[in-house]
N, CA, C and O atoms as a Tripos MOL2 file, in Angstrom:
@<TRIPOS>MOLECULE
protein
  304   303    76     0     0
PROTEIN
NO_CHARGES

@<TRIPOS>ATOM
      1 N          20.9720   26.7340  -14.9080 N.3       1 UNK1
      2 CA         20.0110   27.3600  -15.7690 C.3       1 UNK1
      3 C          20.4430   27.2120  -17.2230 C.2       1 UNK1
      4 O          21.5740   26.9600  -17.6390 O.2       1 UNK1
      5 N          19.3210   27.4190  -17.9190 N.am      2 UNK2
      6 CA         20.0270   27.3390  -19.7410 C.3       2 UNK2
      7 C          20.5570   28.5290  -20.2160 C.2       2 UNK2
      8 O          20.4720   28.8430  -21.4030 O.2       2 UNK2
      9 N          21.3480   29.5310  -18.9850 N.am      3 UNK3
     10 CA         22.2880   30.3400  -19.8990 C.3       3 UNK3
     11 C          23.4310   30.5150  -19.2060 C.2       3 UNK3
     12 O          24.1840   31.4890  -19.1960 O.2       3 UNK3
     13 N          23.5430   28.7830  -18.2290 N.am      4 UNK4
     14 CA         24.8850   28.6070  -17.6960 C.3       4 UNK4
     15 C          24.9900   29.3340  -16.2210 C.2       4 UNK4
     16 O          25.8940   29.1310  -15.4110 O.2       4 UNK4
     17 N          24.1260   30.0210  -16.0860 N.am      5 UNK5
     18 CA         24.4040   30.9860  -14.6470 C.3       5 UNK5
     19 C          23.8410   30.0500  -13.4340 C.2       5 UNK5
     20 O          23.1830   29.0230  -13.5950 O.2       5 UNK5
     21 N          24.1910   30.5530  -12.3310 N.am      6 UNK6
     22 CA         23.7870   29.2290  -11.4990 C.3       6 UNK6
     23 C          23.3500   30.1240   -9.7990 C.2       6 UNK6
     24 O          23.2140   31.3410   -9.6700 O.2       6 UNK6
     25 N          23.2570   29.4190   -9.0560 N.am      7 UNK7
     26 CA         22.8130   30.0810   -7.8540 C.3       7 UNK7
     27 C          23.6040   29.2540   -6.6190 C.2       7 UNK7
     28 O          23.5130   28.0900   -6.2300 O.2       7 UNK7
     29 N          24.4370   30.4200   -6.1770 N.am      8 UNK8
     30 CA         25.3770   29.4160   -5.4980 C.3       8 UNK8
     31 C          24.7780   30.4960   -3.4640 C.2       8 UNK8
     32 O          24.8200   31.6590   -3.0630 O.2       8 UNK8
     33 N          24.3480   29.2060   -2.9070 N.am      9 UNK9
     34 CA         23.7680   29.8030   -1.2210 C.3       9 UNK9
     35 C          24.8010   29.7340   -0.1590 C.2       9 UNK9
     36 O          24.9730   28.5690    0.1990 O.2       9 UNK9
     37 N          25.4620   30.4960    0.3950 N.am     10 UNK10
     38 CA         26.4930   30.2220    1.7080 C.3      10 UNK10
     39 C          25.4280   30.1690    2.8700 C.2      10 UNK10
     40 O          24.6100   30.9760    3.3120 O.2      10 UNK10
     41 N          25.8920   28.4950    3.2630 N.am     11 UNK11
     42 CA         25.1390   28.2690    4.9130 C.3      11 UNK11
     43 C          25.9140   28.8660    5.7270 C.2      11 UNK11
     44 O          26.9390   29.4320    5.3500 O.2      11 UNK11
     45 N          25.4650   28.8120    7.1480 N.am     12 UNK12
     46 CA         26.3390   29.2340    8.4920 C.3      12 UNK12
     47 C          27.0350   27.5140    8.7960 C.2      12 UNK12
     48 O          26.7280   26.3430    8.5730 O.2      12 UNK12
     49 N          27.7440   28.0220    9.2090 N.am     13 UNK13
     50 CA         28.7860   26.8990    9.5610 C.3      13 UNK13
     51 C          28.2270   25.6060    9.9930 C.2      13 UNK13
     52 O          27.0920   25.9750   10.2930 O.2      13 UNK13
     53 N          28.2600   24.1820   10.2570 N.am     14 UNK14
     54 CA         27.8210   23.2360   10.9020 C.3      14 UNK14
     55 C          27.7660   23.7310   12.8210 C.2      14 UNK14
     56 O          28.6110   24.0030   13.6740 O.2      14 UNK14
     57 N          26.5150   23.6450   12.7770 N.am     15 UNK15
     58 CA         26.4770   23.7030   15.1830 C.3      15 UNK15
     59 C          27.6590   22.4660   15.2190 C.2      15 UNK15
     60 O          28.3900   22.8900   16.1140 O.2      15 UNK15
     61 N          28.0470   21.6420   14.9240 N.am     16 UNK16
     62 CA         29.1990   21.0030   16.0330 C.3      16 UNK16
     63 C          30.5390   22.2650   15.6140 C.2      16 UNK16
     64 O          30.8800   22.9860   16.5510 O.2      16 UNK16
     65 N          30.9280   22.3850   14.8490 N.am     17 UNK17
     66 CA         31.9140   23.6240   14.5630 C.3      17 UNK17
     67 C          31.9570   24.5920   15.4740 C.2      17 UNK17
     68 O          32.8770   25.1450   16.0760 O.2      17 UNK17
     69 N          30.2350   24.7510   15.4670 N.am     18 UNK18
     70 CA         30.2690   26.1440   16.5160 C.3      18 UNK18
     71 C          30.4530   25.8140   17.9440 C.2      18 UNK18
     72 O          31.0030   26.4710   18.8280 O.2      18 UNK18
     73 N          29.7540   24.4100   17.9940 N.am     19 UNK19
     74 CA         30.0100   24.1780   19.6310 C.3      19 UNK19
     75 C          31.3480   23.7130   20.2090 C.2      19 UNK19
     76 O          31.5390   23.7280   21.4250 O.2      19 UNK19
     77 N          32.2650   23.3020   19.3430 N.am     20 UNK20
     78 CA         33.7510   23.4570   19.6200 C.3      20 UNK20
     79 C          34.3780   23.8860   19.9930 C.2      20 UNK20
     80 O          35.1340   23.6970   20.9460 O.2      20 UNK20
     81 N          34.0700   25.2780   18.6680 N.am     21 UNK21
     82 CA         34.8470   26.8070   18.9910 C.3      21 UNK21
     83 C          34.1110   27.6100   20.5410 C.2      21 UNK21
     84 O          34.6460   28.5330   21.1560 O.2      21 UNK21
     85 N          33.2180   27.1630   20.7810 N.am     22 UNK22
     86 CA         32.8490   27.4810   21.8140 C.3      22 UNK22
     87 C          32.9850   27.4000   22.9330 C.2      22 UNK22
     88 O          32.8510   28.2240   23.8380 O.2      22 UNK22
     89 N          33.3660   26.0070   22.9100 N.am     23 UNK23
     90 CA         33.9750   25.4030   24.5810 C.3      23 UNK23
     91 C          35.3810   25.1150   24.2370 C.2      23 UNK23
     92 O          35.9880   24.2670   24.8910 O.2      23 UNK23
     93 N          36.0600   25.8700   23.0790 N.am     24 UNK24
     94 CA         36.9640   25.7710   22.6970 C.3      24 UNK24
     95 C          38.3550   24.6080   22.9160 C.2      24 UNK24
     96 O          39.4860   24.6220   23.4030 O.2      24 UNK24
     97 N          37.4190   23.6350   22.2040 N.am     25 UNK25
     98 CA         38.0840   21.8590   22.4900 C.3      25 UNK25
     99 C          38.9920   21.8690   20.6900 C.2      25 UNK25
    100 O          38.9760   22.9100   20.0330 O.2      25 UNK25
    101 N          39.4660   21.0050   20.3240 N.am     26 UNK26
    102 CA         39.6940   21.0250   19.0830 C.3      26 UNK26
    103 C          39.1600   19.6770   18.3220 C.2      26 UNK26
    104 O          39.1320   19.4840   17.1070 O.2      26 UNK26
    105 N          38.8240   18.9670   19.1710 N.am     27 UNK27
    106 CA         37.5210   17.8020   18.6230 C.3      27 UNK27
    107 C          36.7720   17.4230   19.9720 C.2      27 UNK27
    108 O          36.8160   17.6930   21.1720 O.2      27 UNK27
    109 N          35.8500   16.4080   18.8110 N.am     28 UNK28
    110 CA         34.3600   15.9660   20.3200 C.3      28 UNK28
    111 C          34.6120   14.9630   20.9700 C.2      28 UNK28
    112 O          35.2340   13.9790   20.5670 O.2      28 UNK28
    113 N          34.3490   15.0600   21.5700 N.am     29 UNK29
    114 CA         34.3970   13.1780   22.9520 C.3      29 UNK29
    115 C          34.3290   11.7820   22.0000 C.2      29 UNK29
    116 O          33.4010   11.5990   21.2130 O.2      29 UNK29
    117 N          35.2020   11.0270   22.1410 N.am     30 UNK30
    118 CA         35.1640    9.7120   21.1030 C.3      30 UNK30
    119 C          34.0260    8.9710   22.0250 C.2      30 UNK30
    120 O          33.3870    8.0200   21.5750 O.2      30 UNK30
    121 N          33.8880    9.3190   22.9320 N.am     31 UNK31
    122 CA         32.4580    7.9510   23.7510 C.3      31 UNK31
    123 C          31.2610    8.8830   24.1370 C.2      31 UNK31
    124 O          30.9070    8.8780   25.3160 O.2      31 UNK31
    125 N          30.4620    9.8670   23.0300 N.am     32 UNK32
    126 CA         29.2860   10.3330   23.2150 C.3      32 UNK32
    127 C          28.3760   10.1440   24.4810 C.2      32 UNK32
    128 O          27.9830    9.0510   24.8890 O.2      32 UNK32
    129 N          28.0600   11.5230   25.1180 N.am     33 UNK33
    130 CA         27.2990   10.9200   26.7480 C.3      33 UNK33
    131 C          27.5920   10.0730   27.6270 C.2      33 UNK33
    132 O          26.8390    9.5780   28.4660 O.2      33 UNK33
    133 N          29.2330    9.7900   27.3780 N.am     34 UNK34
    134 CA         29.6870    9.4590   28.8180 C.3      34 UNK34
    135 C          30.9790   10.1880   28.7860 C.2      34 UNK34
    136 O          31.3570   10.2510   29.9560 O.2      34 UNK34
    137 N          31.8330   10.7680   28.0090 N.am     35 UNK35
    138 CA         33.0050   11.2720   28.3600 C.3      35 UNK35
    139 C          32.7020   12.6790   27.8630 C.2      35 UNK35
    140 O          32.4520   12.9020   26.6780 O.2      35 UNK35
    141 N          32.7380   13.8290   29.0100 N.am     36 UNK36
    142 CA         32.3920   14.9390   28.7490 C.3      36 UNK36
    143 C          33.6400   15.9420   28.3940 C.2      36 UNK36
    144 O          34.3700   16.3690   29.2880 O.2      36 UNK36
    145 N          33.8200   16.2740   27.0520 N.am     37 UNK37
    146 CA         35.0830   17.0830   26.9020 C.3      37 UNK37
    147 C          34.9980   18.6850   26.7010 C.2      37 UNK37
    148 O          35.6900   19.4640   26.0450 O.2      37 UNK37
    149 N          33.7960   18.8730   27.5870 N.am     38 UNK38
    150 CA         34.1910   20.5980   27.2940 C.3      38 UNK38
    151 C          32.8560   20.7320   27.3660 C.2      38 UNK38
    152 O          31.9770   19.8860   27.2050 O.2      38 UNK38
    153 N          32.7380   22.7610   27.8220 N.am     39 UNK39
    154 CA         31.2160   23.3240   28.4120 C.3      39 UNK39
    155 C          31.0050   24.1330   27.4600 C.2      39 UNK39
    156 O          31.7940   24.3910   26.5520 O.2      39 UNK39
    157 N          29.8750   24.5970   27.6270 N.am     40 UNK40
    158 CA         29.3710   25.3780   26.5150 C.3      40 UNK40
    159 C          27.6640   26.6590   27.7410 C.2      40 UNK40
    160 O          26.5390   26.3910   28.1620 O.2      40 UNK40
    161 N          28.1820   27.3690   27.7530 N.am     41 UNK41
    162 CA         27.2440   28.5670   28.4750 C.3      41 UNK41
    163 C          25.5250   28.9430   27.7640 C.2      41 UNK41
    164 O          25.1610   29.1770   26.6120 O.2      41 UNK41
    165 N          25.0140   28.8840   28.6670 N.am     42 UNK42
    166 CA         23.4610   29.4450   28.0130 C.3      42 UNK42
    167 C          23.6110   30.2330   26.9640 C.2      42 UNK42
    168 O          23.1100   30.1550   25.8420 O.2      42 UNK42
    169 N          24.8180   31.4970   27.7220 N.am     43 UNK43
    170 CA         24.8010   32.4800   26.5070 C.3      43 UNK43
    171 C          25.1950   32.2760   24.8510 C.2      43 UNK43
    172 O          24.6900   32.8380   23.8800 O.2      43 UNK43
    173 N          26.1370   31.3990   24.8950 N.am     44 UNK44
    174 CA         26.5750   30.9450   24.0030 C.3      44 UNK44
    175 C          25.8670   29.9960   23.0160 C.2      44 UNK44
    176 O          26.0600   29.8530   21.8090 O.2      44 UNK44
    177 N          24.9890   29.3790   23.8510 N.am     45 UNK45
    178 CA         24.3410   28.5950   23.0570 C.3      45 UNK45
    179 C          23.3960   29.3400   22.6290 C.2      45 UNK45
    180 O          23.1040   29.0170   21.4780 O.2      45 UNK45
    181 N          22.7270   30.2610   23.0540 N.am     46 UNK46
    182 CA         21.9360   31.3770   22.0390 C.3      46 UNK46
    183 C          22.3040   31.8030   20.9740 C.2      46 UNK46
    184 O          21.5760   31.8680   19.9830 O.2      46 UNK46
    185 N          24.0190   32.3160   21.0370 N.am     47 UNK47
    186 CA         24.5760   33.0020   20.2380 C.3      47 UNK47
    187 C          24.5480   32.1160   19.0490 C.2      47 UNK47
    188 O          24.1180   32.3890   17.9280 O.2      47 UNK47
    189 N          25.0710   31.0220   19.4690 N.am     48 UNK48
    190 CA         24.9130   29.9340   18.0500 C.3      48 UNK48
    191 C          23.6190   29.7870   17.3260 C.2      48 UNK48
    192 O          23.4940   29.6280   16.1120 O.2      48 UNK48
    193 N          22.5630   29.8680   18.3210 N.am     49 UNK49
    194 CA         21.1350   29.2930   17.9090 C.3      49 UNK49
    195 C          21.1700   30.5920   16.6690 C.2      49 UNK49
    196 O          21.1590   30.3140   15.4690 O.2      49 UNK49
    197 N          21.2060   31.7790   17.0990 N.am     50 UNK50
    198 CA         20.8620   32.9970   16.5940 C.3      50 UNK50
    199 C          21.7010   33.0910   14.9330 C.2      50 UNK50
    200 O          21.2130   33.5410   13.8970 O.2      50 UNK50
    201 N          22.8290   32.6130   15.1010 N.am     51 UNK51
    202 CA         23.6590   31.9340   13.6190 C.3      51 UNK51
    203 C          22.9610   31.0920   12.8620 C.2      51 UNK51
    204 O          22.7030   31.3860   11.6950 O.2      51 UNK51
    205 N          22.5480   29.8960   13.4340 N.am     52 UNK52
    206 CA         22.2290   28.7630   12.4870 C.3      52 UNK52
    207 C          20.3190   29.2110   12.5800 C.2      52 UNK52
    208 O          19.4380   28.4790   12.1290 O.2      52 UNK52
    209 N          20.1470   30.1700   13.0710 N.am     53 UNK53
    210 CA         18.1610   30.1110   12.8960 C.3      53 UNK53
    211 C          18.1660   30.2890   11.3400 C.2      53 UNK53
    212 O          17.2140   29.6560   10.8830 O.2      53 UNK53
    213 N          18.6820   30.7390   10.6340 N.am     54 UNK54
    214 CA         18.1220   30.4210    9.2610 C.3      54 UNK54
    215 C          18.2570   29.1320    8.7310 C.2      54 UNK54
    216 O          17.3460   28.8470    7.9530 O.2      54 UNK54
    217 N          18.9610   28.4020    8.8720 N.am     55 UNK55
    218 CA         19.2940   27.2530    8.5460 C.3      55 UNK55
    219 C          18.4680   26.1080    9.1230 C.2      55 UNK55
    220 O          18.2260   25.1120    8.4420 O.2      55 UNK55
    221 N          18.0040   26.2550   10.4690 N.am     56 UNK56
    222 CA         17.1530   25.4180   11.2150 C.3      56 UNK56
    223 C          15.7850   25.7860   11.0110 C.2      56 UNK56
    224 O          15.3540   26.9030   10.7270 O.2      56 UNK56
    225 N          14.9610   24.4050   11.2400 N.am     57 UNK57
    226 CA         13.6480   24.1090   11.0400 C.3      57 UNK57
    227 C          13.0050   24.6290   12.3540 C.2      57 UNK57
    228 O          12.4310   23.8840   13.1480 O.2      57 UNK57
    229 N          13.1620   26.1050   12.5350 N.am     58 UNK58
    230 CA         12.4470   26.0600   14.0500 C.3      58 UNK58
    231 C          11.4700   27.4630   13.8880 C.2      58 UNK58
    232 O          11.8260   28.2680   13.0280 O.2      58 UNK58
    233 N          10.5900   27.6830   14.4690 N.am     59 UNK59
    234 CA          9.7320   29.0440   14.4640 C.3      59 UNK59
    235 C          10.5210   30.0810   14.9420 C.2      59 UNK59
    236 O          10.8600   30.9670   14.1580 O.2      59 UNK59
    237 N          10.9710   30.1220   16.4570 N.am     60 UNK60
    238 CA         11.3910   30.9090   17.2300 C.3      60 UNK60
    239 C          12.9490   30.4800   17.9330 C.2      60 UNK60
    240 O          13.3050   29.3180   18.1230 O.2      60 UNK60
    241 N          13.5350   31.3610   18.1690 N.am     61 UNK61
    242 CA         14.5610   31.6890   19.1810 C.3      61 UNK61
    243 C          14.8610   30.3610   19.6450 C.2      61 UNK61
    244 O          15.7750   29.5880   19.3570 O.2      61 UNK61
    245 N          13.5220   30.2410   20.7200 N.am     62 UNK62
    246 CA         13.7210   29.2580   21.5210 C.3      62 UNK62
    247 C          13.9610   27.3350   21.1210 C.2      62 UNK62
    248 O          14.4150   26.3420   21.6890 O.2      62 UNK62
    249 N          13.2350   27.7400   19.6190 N.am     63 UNK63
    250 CA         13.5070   26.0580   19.5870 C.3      63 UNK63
    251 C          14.0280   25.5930   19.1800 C.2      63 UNK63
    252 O          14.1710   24.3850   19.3720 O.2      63 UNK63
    253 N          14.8940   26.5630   18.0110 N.am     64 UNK64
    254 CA         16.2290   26.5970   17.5000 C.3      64 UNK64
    255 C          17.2800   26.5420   18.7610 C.2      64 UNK64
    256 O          18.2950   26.0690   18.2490 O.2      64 UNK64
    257 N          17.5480   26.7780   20.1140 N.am     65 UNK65
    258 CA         18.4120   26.3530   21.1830 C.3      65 UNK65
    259 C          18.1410   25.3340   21.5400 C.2      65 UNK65
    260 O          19.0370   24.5860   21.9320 O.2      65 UNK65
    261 N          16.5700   24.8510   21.5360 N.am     66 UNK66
    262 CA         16.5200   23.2010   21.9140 C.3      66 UNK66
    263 C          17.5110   22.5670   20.7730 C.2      66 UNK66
    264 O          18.6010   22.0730   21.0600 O.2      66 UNK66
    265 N          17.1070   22.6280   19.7410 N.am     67 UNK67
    266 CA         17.7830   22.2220   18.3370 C.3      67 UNK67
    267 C          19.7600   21.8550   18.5260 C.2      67 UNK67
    268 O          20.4150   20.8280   18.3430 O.2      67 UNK67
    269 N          20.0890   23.0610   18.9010 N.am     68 UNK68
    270 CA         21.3130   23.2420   19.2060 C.3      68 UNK68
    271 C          21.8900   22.4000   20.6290 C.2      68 UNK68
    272 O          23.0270   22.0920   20.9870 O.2      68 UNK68
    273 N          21.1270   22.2850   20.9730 N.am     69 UNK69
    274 CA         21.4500   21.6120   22.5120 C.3      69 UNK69
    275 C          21.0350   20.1440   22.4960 C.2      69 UNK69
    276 O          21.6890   19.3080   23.1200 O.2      69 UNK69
    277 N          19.7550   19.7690   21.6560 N.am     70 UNK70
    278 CA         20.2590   18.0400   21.1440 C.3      70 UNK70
    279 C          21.1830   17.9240   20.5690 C.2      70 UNK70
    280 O          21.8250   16.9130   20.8530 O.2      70 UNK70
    281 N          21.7040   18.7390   19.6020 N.am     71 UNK71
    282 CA         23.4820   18.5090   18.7420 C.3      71 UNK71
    283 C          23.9760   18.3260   20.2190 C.2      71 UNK71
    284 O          24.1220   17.2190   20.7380 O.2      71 UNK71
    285 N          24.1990   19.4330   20.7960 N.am     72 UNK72
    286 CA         25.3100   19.3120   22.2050 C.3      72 UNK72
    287 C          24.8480   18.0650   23.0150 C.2      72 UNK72
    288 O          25.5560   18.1490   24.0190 O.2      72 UNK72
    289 N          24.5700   17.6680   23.0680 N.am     73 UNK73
    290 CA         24.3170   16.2800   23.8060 C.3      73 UNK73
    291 C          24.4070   15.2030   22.9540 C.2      73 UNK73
    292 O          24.7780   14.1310   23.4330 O.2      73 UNK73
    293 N          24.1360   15.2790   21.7710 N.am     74 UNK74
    294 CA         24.6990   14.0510   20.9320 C.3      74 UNK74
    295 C          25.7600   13.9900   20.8650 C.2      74 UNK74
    296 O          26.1590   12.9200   20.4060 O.2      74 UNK74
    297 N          26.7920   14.9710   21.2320 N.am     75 UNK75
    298 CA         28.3580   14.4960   20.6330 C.3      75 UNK75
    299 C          28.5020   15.5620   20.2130 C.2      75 UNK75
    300 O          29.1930   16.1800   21.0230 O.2      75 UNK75
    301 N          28.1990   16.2770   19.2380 N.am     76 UNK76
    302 CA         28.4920   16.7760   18.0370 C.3      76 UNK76
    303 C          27.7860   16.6110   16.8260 C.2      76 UNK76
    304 O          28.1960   17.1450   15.7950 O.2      76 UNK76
@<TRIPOS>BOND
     1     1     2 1
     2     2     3 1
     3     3     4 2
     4     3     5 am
     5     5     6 1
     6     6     7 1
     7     7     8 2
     8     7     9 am
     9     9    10 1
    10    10    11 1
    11    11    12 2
    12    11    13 am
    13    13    14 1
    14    14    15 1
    15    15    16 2
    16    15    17 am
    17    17    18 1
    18    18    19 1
    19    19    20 2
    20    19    21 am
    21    21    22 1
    22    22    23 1
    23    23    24 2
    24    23    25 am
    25    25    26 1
    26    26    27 1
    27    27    28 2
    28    27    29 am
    29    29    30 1
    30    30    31 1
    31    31    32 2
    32    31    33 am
    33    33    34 1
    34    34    35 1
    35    35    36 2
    36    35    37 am
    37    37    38 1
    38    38    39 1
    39    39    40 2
    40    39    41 am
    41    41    42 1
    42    42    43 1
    43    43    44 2
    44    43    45 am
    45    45    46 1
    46    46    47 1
    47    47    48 2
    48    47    49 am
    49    49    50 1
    50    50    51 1
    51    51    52 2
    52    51    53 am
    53    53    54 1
    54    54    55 1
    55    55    56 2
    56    55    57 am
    57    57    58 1
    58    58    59 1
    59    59    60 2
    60    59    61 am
    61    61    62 1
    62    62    63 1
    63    63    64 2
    64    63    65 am
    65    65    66 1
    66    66    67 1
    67    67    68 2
    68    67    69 am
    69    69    70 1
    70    70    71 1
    71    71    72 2
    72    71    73 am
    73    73    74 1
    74    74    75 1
    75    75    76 2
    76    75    77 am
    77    77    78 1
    78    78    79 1
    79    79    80 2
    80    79    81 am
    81    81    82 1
    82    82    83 1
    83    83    84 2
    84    83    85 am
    85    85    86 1
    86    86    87 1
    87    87    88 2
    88    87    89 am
    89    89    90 1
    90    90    91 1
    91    91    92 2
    92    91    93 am
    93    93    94 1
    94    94    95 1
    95    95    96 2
    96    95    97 am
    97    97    98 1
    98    98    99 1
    99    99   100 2
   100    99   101 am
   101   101   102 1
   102   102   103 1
   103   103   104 2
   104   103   105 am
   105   105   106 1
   106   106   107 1
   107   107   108 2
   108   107   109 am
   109   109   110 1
   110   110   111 1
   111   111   112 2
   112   111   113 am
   113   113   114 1
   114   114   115 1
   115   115   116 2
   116   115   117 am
   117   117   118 1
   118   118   119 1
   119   119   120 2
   120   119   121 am
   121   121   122 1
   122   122   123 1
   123   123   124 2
   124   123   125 am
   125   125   126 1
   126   126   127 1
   127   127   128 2
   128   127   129 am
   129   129   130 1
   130   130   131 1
   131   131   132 2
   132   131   133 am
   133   133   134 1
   134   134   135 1
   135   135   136 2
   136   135   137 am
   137   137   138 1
   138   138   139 1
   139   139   140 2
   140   139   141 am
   141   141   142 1
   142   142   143 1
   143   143   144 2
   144   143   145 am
   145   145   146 1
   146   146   147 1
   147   147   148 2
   148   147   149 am
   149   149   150 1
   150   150   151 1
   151   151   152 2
   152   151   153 am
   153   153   154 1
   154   154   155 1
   155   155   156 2
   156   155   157 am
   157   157   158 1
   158   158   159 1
   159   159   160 2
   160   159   161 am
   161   161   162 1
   162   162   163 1
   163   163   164 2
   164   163   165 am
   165   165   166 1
   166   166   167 1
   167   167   168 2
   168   167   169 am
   169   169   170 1
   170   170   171 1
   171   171   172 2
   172   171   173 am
   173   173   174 1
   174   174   175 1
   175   175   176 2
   176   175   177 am
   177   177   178 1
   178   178   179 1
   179   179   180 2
   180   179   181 am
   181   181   182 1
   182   182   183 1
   183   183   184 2
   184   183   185 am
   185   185   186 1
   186   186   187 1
   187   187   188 2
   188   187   189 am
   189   189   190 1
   190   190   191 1
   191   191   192 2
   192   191   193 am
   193   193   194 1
   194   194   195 1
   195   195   196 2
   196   195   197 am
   197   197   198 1
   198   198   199 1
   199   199   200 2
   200   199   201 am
   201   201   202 1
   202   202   203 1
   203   203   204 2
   204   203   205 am
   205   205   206 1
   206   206   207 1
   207   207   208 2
   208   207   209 am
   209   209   210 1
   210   210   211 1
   211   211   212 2
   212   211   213 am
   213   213   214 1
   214   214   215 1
   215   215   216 2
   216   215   217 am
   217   217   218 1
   218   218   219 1
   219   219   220 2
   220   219   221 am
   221   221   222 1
   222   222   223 1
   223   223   224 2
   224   223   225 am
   225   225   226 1
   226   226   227 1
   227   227   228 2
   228   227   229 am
   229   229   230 1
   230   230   231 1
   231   231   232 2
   232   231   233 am
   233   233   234 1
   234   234   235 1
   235   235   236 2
   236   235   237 am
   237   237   238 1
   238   238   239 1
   239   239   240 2
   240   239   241 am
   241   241   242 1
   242   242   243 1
   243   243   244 2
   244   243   245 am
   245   245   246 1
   246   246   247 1
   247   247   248 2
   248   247   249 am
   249   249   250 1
   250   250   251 1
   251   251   252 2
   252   251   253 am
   253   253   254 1
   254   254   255 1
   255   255   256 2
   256   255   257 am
   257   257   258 1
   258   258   259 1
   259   259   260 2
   260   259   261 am
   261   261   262 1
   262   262   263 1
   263   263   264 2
   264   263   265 am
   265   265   266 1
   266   266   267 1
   267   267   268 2
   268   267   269 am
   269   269   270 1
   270   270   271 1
   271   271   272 2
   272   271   273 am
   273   273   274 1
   274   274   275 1
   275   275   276 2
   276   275   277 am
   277   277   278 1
   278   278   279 1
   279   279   280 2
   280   279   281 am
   281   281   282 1
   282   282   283 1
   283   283   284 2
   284   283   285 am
   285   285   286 1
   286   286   287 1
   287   287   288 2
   288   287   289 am
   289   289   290 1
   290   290   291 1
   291   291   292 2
   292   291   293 am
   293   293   294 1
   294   294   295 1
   295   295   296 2
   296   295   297 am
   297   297   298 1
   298   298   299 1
   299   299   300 2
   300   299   301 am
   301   301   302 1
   302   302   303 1
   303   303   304 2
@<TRIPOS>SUBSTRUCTURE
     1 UNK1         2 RESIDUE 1 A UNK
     2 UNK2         6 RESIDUE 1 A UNK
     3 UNK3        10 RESIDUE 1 A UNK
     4 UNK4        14 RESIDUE 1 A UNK
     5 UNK5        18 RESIDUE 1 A UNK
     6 UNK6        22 RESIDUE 1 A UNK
     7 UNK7        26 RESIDUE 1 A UNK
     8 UNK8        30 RESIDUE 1 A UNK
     9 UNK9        34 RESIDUE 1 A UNK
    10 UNK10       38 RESIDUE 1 A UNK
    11 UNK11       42 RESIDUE 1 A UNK
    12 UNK12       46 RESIDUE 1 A UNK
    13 UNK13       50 RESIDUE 1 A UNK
    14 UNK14       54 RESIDUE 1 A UNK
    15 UNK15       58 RESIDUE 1 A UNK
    16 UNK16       62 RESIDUE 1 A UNK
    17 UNK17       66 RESIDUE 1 A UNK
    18 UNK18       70 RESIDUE 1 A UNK
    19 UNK19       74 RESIDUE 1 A UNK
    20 UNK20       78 RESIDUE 1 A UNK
    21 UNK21       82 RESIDUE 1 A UNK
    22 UNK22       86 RESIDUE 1 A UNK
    23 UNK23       90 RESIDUE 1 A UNK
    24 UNK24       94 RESIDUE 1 A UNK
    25 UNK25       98 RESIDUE 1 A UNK
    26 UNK26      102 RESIDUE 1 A UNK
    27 UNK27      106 RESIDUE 1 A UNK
    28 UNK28      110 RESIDUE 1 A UNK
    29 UNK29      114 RESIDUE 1 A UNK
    30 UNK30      118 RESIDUE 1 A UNK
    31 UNK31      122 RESIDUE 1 A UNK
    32 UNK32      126 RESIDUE 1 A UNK
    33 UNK33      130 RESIDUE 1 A UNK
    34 UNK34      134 RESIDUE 1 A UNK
    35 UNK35      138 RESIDUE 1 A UNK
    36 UNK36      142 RESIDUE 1 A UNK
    37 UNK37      146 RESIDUE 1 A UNK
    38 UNK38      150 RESIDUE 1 A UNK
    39 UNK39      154 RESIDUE 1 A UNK
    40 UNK40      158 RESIDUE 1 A UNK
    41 UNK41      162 RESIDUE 1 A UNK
    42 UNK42      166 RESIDUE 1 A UNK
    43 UNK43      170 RESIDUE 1 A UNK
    44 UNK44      174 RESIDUE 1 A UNK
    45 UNK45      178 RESIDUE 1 A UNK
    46 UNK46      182 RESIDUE 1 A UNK
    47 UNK47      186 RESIDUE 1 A UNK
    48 UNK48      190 RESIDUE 1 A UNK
    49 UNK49      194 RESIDUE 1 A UNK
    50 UNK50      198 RESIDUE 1 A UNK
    51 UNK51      202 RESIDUE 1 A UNK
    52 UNK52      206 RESIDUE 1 A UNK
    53 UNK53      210 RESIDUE 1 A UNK
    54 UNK54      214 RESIDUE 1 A UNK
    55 UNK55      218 RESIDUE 1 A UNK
    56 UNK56      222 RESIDUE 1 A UNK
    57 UNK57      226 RESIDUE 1 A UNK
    58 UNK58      230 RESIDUE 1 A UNK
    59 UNK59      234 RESIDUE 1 A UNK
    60 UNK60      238 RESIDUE 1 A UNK
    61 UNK61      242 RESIDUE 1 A UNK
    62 UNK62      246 RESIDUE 1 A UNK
    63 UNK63      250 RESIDUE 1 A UNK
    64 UNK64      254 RESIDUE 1 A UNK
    65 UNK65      258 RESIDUE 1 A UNK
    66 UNK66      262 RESIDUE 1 A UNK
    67 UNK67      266 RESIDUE 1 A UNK
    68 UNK68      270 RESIDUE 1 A UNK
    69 UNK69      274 RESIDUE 1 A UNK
    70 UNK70      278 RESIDUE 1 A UNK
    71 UNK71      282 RESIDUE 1 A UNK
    72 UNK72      286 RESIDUE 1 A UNK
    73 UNK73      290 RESIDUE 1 A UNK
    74 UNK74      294 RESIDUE 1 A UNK
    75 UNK75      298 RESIDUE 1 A UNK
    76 UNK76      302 RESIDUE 1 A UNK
């Protein structure tokens, strides 16, 4: 702004971060969708959805966990 002040936003963490700490691995599978390194629970994946719903492009609950669960199947 022109009197120097600025607007600084804290996101929620990156979903691969969360899905880590979750299935509590300390990194992701080097060969995406074929080497599976760790689980991750329905519940949990809500819990995350419910973190990153401000951050995600989704209406509801529910499509923010789809959201979260293509990350989990991409890798990370």
């Amino acid at each position: 702004f022109s009197d120097k002040s600025f607007t600084f936003e804290v996101k929620s963490p990156p979903a691969a971060v969360l899905l880590k700490q979750a299935a509590e691995i300390a990194k992701g599978s080097g060969v995406p969708n074929k080497e599976k390194v760790g689980k991750v629970t329905a519940e949990q994946l809500r819990k995350i959805a419910e973190t990153k719903f401000n951050d995600l492009n989704a209406y509801d609950l529910e499509q923010a966990e789809q959201i979260i669960e293509e990350k989990r199947t991409e890798g990370g």
